[in-house]
Structures are given as C-alpha cells and as structure tokens.
N, C-alpha and C positions, 0 to 999 in steps of 0.2 A: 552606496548608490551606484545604480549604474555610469557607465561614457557616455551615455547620451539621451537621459532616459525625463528627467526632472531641467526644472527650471528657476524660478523664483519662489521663495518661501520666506514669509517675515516672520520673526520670532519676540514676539511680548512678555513684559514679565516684568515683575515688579523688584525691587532691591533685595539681593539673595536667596532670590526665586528658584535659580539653577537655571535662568534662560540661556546664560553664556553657554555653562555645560551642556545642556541639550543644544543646542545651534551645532556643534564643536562635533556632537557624534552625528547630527545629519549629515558632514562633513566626511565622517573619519575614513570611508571608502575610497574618496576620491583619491588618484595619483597623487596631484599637485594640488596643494590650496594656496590663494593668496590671501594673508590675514590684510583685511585694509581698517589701519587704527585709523581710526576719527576724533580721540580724547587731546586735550595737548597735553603738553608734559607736566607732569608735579612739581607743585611749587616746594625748591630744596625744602623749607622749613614744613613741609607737610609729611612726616617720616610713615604714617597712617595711607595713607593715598596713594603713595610710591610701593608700599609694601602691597598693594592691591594691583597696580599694573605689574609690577615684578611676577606676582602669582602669577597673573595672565598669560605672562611671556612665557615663562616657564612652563605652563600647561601644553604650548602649542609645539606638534613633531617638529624632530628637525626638517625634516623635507618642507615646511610651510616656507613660504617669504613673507615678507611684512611690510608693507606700503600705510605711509604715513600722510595723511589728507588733512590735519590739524592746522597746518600753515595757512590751507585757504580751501575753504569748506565750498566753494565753486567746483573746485578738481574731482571731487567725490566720483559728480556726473558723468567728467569729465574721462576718469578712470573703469566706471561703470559700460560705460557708451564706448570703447576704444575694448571692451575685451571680448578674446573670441570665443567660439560653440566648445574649444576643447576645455574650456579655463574652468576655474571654481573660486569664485568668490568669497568671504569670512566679511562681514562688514559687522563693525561692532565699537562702538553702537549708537545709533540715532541720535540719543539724549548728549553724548559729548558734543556729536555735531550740530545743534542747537545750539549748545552752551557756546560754540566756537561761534557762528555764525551771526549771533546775538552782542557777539563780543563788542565792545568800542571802539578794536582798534578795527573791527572791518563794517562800523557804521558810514556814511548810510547807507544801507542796499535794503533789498528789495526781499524780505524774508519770502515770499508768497511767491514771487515769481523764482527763487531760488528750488524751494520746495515742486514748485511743479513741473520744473527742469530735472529734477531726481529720479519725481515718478516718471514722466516721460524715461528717461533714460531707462528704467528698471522695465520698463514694460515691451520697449524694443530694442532691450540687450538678448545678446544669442547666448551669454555665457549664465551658467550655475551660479545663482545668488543666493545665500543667505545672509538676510538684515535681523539684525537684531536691536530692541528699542525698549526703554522700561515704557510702564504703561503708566499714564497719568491720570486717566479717567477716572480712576478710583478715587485717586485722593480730594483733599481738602479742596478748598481755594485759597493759593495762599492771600496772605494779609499784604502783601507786598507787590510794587507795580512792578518791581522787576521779575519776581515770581509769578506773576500771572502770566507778563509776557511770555516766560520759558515755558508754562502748560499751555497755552496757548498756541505758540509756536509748534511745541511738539507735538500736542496730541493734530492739530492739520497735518502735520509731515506723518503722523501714524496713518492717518487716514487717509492720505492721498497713496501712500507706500503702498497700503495694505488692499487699497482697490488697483493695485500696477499688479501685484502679484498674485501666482497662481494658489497661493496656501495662506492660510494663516494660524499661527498656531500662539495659545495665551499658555504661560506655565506657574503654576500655582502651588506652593509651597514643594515642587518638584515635581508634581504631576501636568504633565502637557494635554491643554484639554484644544482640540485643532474646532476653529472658528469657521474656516474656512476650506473645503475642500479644494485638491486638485483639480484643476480643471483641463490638465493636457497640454504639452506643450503643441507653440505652431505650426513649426515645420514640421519636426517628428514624431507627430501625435503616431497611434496605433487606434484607427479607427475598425469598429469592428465590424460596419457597412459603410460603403461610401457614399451608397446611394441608396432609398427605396429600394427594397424587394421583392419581388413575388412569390409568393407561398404557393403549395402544389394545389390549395383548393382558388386560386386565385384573385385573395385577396391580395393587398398590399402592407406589407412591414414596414414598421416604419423604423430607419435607422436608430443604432445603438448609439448611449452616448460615447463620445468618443473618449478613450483612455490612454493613458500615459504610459511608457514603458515601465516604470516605476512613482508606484502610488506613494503617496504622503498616507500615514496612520489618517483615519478620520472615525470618525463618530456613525456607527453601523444609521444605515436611513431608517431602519426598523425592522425594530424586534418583534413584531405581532406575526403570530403564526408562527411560531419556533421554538415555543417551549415542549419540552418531552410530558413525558405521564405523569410527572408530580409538579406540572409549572414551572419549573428551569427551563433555564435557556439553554438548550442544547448547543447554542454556539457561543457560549459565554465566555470574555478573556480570561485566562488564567493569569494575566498579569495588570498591574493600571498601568504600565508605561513600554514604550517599546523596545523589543528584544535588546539594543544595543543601549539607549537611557537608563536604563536598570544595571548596564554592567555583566549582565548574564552571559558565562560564557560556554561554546557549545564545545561540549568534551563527553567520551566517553562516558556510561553511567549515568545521565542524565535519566531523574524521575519525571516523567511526561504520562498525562491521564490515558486511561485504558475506557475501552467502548463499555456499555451496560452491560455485563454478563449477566444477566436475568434477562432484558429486553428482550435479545436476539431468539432465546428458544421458547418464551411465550408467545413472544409472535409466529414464530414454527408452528408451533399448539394452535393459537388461533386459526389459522388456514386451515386446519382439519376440522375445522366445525363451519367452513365456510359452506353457502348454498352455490358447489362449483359440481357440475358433471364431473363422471371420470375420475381424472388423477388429479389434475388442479392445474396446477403451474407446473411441473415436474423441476429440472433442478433448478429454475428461475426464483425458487423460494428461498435460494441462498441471500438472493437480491432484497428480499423482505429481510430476513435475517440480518443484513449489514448495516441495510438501512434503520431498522428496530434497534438497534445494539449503538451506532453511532446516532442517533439522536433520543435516546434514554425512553425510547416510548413502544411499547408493543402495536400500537398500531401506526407505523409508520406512512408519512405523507411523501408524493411524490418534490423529485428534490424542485424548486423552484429555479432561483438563480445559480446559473451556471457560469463559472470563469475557465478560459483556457488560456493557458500558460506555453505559451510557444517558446523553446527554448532556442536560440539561435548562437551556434560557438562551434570553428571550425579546429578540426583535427589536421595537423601540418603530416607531411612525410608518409609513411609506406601505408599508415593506417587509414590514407583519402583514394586509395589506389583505384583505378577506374571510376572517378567521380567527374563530371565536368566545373571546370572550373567558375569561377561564380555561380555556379544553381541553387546551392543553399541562399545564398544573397538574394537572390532571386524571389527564393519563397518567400523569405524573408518582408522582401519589398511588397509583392504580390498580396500576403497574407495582412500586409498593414494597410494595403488600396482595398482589401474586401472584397478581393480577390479569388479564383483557384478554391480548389474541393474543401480545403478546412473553412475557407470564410463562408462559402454557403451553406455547409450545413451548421456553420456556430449562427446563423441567421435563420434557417430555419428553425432552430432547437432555442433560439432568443437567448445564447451563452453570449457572453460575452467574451471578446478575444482581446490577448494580451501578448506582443512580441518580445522578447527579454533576449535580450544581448548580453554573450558571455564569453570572457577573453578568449582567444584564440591559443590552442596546445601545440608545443611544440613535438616533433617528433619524438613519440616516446621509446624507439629502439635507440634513439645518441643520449636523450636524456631525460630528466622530468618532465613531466607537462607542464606542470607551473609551478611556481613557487610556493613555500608554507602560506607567505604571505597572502597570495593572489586565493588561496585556500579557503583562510579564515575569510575573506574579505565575502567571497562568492558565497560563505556560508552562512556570512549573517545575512547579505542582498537577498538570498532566498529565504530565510528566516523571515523577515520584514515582506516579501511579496506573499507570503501568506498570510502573515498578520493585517496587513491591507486588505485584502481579499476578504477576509473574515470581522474587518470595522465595517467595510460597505455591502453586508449582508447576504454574502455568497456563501452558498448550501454544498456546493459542492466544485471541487478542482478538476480539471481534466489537464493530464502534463504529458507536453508533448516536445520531442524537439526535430529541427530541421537542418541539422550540421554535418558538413562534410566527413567523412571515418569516424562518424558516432558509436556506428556498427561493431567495429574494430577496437576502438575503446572499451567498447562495453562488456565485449568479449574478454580483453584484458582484465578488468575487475572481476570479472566473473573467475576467470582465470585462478587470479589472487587470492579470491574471498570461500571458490567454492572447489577448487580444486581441478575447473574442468580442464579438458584441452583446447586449444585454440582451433583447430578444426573441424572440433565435436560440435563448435557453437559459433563458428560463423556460418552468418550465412550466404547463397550465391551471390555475385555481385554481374548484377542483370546493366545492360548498357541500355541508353538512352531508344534504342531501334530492337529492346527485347528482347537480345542476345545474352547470352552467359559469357561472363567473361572469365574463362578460369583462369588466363595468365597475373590478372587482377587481383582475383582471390589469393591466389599463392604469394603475392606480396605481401598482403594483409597479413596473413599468417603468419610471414618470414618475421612483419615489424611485429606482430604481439610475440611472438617467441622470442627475438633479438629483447625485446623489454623486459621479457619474465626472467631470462637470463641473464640482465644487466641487473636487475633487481632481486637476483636470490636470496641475497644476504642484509637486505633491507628488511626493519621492520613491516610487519604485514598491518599497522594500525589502522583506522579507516582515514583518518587523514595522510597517513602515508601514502594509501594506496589511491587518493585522492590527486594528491600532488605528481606523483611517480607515474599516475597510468591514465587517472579517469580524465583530470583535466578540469576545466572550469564549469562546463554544461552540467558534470555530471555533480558535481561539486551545487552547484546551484540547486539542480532536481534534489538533490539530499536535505538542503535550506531546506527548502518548500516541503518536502515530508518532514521533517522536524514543526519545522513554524506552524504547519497544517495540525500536526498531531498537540504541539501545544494548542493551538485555541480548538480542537473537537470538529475540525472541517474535516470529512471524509475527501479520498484522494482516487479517481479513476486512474489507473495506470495505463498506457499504449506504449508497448517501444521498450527496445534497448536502455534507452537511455534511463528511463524511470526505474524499470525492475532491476539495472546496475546501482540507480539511488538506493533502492530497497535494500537488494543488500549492504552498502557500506553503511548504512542506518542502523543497519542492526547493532554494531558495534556505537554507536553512539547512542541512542534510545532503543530499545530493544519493544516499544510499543507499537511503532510508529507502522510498521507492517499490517497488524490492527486496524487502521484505520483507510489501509489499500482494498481497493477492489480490481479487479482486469477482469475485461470485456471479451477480449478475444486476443487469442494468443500471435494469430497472425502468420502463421505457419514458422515464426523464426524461431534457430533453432535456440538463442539465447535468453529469447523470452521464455520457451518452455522450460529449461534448467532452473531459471532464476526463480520463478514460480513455484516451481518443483519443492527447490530449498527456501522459501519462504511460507511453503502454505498456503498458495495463492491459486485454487483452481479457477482455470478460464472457465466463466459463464456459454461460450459459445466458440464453434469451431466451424468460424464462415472464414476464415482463413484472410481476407480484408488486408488490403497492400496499397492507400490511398495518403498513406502516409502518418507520421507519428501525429497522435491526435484526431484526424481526420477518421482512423479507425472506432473511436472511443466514442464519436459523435453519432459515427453511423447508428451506433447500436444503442445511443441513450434515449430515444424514443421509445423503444422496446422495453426498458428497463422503468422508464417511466410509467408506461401502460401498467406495466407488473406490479409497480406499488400503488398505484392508480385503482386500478383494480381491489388488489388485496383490500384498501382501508374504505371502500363502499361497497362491495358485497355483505350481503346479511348473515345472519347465521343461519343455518338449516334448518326448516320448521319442526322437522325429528328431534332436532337436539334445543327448540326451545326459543327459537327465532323469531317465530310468530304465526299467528292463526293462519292451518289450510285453505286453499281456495278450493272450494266446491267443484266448479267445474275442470280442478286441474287432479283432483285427488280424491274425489268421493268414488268410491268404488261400486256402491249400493246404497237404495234409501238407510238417509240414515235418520228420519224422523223417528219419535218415539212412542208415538202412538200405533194400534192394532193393525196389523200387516191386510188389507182386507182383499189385497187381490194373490195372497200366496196359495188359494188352492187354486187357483187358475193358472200360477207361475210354476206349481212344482205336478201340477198332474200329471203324468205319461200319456192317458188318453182319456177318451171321452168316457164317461160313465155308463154305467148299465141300465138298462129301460126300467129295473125294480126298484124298489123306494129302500132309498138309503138309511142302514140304521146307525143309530147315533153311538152304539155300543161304542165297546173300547178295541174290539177286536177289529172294526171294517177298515183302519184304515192299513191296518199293515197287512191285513191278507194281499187289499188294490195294489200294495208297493211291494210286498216280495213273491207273490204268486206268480210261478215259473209259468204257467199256461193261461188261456183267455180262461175264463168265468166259465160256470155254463148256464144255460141259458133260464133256468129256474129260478123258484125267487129263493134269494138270498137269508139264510135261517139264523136266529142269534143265537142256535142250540150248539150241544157237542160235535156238531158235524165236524169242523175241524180235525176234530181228534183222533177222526175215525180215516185220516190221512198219513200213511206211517211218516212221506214225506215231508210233511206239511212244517208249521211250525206249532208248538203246544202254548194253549194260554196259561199263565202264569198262574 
C-alpha cells in the first residue's frame, strides 16, 4: 500500500479461513505496522491455543510492534482514536475482544455503548486500519445463553465496524470475496472533478466518483459488454486472489497472456471491405488492430472506461536540475482538486483520474535510488493498482507521471537497458518563462553519467536497474505494466516515465509490451528510442508538451472515433454488404422489359422522308454511312454492293 493512499478495511472470515493471513499482506507494504492483540493470554494448561498465538507471533516482521488491548477492551478505542495519518494499524481480532469484553471480570458495562465507541473511533481515525473479525452469521445458534450473547455481541460490533469503514472484505476457504467497496478516503481522496463540468457542446458533467490513491481489489460493477468474439471476458482475472494473497512473486521470466494473434490481422482484413472512400483510416488502423488483438474480437468496440494513473515520485540531486521546487507537488495537488490540463480533459474523456504517490529517489550519481526493498514493495503497489483498476471494470490505463528529474531517470534506464547515451536522450530542459536552460541540461547529464559510471560493474537485472537508477515512479509504472498485462488491460503509454517502464519490463514479462500502445511521441528524445527498441510506433506526430498524461488524453478522442467508426460502418455493397441504392448507383434503366424509347435514344438524326424498310440491311447503312442519304427512295435491292466503299451484306 501506498503512505497515504487507503484508510480503513475490516477483514471477515470464519475459522482457518486465511482471514489473518490476508489482513497481514494488506499490511505488508506499509513502513511500520502496529499489531494491536486483543485475545488474552492462554490458559498454561491449554498447550493447543498457546501454540496458535505462538504461530501468530512468529508470523509477524520484525519491524512490527505489538500492543496488547486484552487487559481492558475500552483502550481499543482508545488506542484507535490517539493514532496518527502516518501509523498502520493490525487489529486482530474482533472475536477475542468480545470474548474479553463479555468477560465477568469487566461486568457490568455497557456492551452496546462500548461497541459504538469503536465504530465511532474507526470512522474518525486518520490512521491505516485493518480489523479483522471471524464471521458469525453463518453459523448455528448456539444452544447456550452465553453463546448467544457472544454472536450476538459480535456480529453488532461486525456490523457497526463494517458500516465505520471504507472496505469490507469476507475470505472464504482462502479466497477474499470484498463486500464492500472503497469508498475514498477524506481528506486525501483523488477526486477526478471537484465540481460540475462544462463540456465543449455545453452541457453539464456531472462529477466523477471520487477515488482513492489506492483501491481495495473489488468485484468489477460489470461485465456486460466485454466479452471478445467467442463470449470471454476480455478482461478476465487471471488469478482468484490478489497478486500478493497468492504469494506470487514478480521475477524475471514470468508467463503473463499474450493479446489474440488472429484478432488483430482480421480486423486489419475487416477494414478493407469497409463502405470507406479513399484510403480509410490510413495508419490509425494500427489502433483497430491493438484494440482487436487485446480484447480477442475482430470487431473491436471503442474503449469505455478509462483510468489514469498519475504517478507522482520526486527525483533528489543533479537529475531535478532546473526544476522549480515544489511544482511537481503542485500538480500533484492541482490534479487531485480537478484541476489544470490533465483533469479537464480526464472530464471531458469521462476517465477517471487517480494520483499515486511514490517514494522519493535519492541522488543516483552518490548512490541507489532506492532500496531492493522499497523495489519489491513499489512493485507489487503497482501490481495491485492494476488489478484494481481491472475489478472496477476499466478498459483501458493511461500512465502518466508528474515528478521532479523523471526525465533524467528515464534516460538513465534507458541508458542501462538500451545502450544509449545520456545526451542522445535527454531532453532540453525549458524554464518556467520558456527559456532553454542549457546550464541545467548539462548537470542532468553530468548526474546520469556520474550513475552509469558508479554502476558499471553492477548487475544490469531489471530490478537492479530499478533500484540503482530508475527509482520508485518508475519501479511502480513497471507494477502497473505487469499487473495490467496480467488481467488483459491494455496500457496508453505518455512519457519517459512509462516507456522507461517498458523497458525494464521486458526483462521481467517479455509480453507486457504487447499490450502498450503510444499516442504521440511528444517530440522527446527518450520516448523515441524507447519505442524504437520496443516496437512501439507512435500513432501521431502532433508533438503535444502538456504534460505526462495530459498528452495521451488529448488524443484519446481521436482514437476513440477510429474504433467507433471501424465497428459500425457496413461492408461495401460490391463486396456483399447489401442491396444498391437506385438513386445513388443506377447508371441506366435497369428494368427488364423492351427498351421502347432506344430508337429515339440512339438515333444520330432525324430520319428520311421515304418509308422505312424493315429489312435487315437499313439499320446499319443509317449508322455507318459516312455521307447523308440521297434523296431517292431507299431500295432493298443490290444497290449497296454496287459501293466499292460501302459495306457488303453478309
């Protein structure tokens, strides 16, 4: 999970469900967690019960703490309500604290007013909670008044808990089926309007809902309209559980699905039997093509829902050179008020917009960016924002980021992965009043050169080159092409920053490219190389400098039209499309009855005063006699013959 991305989440589950161990990997990103037990201690003579908290402890990193709330099930709230926005909470679980609460020695109190001191707590805590709670609904009733009271008890404190927070998730012989969707945190939500819109025909938009920096998995709203050419879901999981619950880990070599290779070049074929003047689309047919091929269907539909993935992760030391200080923050802030060029056209284009925060890199000419750790972590957080993305039935990604010497990094992996040189593929570094700033540049330069030189004799793996150059942004854009390319979500590339993802991708899924498209190259020069060595021809060369993202958007209108088009124009009536239109295509009567006005239509002129014979000879003398007639009557004898010129009867 992200710093600051997620809120509250209660986790249900019945006895050896795996609810603990999934709660534990929601967790496992964060810095610091505090585990808060709530069970009390094992009675000595229960050596069963003891070896079951034992396991638990043992399960949890050392970096956790452990706060103990068993003594007096009041403090819960107490500990709940007293923690700040940076904390992460472990609460587990529910049912102990029932059992405590229920207890005799802390009768009499007030179960009901205890419990909704809880929820209140959970619902206006700043900090990272996960609760976890077995589920009782299911079971019996017991036969017993003190077993009733405990489901009783419990299942209200489920239900008061579970209306406090923003997720609910049930887990069921290991698989987590989420009840509840996220609904965004408070203060830091990422709205993707803040207000009503106006559209260029001037109507009114009406705000997106608002979303969280980081989604909870949920349950796609629907799947209607999304299956390919044989009825699959073209955006179907390729897993039941998410990327880190399952344990899957992202290495080199990874088998990840490949787009339809049939789709793509029957839809090609298709277009050429379109009823299109001219040339058709010309190379806009690639965009059919990607589109056919990543949702298994020759006739591909234009993409519906659209997400954008702002990345936001600043670059420390020579690689931010000429940047002003907080502007990335800035967009940052801007893009989350529904604000500035990317949020109006993600409102016009009805994407929806998503901010993602990503640790900050240190100077990579003194040292790594980040650590192995901070690596894996960034790469399953992007892993998981695409798999979110693709539960709440988004067609397609657009990745973009807004971070200070993104540029500079990007160039650096490029560097690494493709050989180039650092001043082959930076690009100018333009000041805030549209000056060039060459003295900027050449630090840029100085820091990616001082790096590739600190790093000669490092491995060149893609997590190496992750850690040592790219840093957390790009580290994350790489997540989101893997995660994308696992569930079948095509990915719009903009920017350095993604076509840097692409390539370290490669080395980890070698598919994942496959499932990229880029809009416009942007005139930078690191996007052209990267593209280059991936396969990735820009659709368009409007050169667009509006920012990462913002470019992608411009142009997805466009692209929409193209497959818009392609999948309702007919077929050609030539090649079988359907019955001519008379008044668009008849050339001449085409009734089938006796032509009765063709001697009137083909005569040259008016006929001779003598009575016409019906022979066989009169009518070709009238049409090839080089001279007028003369004026005598017309004979059906030899006369002809007696024409050396003329022509002879047969």
């Amino acid at each position: 999970m992200s710093v600051d991305g997620w809120h509250t989440i209660l986790v249900l589950g019945g006895i050896r469900s795996g609810k603990s161990e999934f709660a534990e990997s929601l967790v496992a990103d964060a810095p610091t967690v505090r585990y808060v037990a709530t069970a009390a201690d094992a009675d000595p003579g229960d050596a069963e019960w003891a070896a079951r908290l034992a396991a638990h402890r043992d399960r949890r990193p050392g970096g956790w703490t452990t706060e103990e709330t068993a003594t007096d099930p009041r403090r819960l709230a107490d500990v709940i309500s007293s923690a700040g926005p940076n904390e992460t909470l472990l609460v587990d679980d529910l049912g102990g604290w029932v059992t405590v609460l229920l207890d005799p020695a802390h009768q009499p109190a007030d179960d009901v007013a205890t419990v909704a001191e809880l929820a209140a707590a959970v619902r206006d805590s700043a900090a990272r909670i996960v609760l976890v709670s077995p589920e009782v609904g299911l079971s019996l009733v017991p036969t017993t008044p003190l077993g009733r009271a405990f489901t009783d008890a419990l299942g209200a404190a489920n239900r008061a808990v579970a209306d406090a927070c923003d997720a609910v998730a049930l887990v069921i012989a290991g698989q987590p089926v989420w009840l509840k969707p996220a609904a965004g945190p408070r203060a830091t939500g990422v709205p993707t309007q803040a207000a009503p819109s106006t559209r260029a025909n001037g109507t009114t938009a009406e705000p997106e809902t608002p979303l969280p920096d980081v989604l909870t998995p949920t349950v796609p709203a629907s799947t209607g309209g999304k299956a390919g050419g044989d009825g699959t879901a073209w955006a179907a999981p390729t897993m039941a559980l998410p990327m880190v619950a399952t344990g899957l880990v992202i290495q080199p070599g990874m088998e990840l699905p490949m787009p339809d290779e049939y789709a793509g070049p029957q839809a090609i074929d298709r277009l050429a039997s379109l009823d299109v003047p001219g040339a058709g689309l010309g190379v806009l047919e690639r965009v059919v093509g990607f589109a056919a091929a990543t949702q298994g269907t020759a006739t591909p539909r234009a993409w519906g829902s659209v997400r954008v993935l702002l990345l936001h992760g600043d670059h420390e030391g020579g690689a931010a050179a000429g940047t002003v200080p907080g502007e990335s923050s800035r967009r940052a802030r801007q893009a989350r008020a529904g604000r500035g060029a990317l949020a109006r056209l993600a409102a016009e284009s009805g994407a929806s917009l998503q901010v993602v925060d990503a640790p900050s890199a240190a100077p990579i000419e003194e040292g790594p960016a980040v650590s192995p750790a901070a690596v894996e972590s960034a790469l399953r957080h992007g892993w998981r924002l695409a798999e979110e993305a693709a539960d709440a039935g988004v067609e397609l990604l657009v990745l973009g980021a807004c971070g200070a010497g993104t540029e500079a990094a990007a160039a650096a992996v490029l560097a690494a992965t493709a050989g180039a040189e650092p001043p082959a593929v930076l690009g100018r570094v333009v000041t805030a009043n549209g000056e060039i700033d060459d003295a900027a540049w050449m630090v840029r330069c100085a820091a990616v050169r001082d790096a590739l030189h600190r790093t000669r004799r490092s491995p060149r793996d893609a997590k190496d080159v992750l850690a040592e150059l790219g840093g957390g942004d790009i580290a994350v854009a790489t997540g989101v092409l893997l995660g994308a390319t696992a569930r079948r979500v095509p990915v719009l590339l903009d920017g350095p920053v993604g076509l840097a993802a692409g390539m370290v991708s490669r080395d980890l899924a070698g598919q994942a490219r496959h499932w990229c498209l880029l809009a416009d190259h942007g005139g930078h020069p690191a996007v052209r190389l990267a593209a280059d060595v991936l396969g990735l021809n820009p659709l368009l060369d409007l050169r667009l400098d509006l920012g990462e993202g913002a470019n992608a958007l411009a142009a997805l209108p466009l692209l929409r039209s193209v497959l818009a088009l392609a999948a309702a124009l007919p077929v050609h009536p030539r090649l079988g499309g359907g019955e001519e239109e008379p008044d668009f295509t008849e050339p001449e009567p085409a009734g089938p009855g006796p032509a009765t006005t063709e001697p009137d239509f083909t005569e040259p002129e008016p006929a001779g005063p003598g009575p016409a014979s019906t022979g066989p000879d009169f009518p070709e003398p009238d049409f090839t006699e080089p001279e007028p007639a003369g004026p005598g009557p017309t004979s059906t004898g030899p006369e002809p013959e007696r024409d050396p010129s003329g022509w002879r009867a047969g």
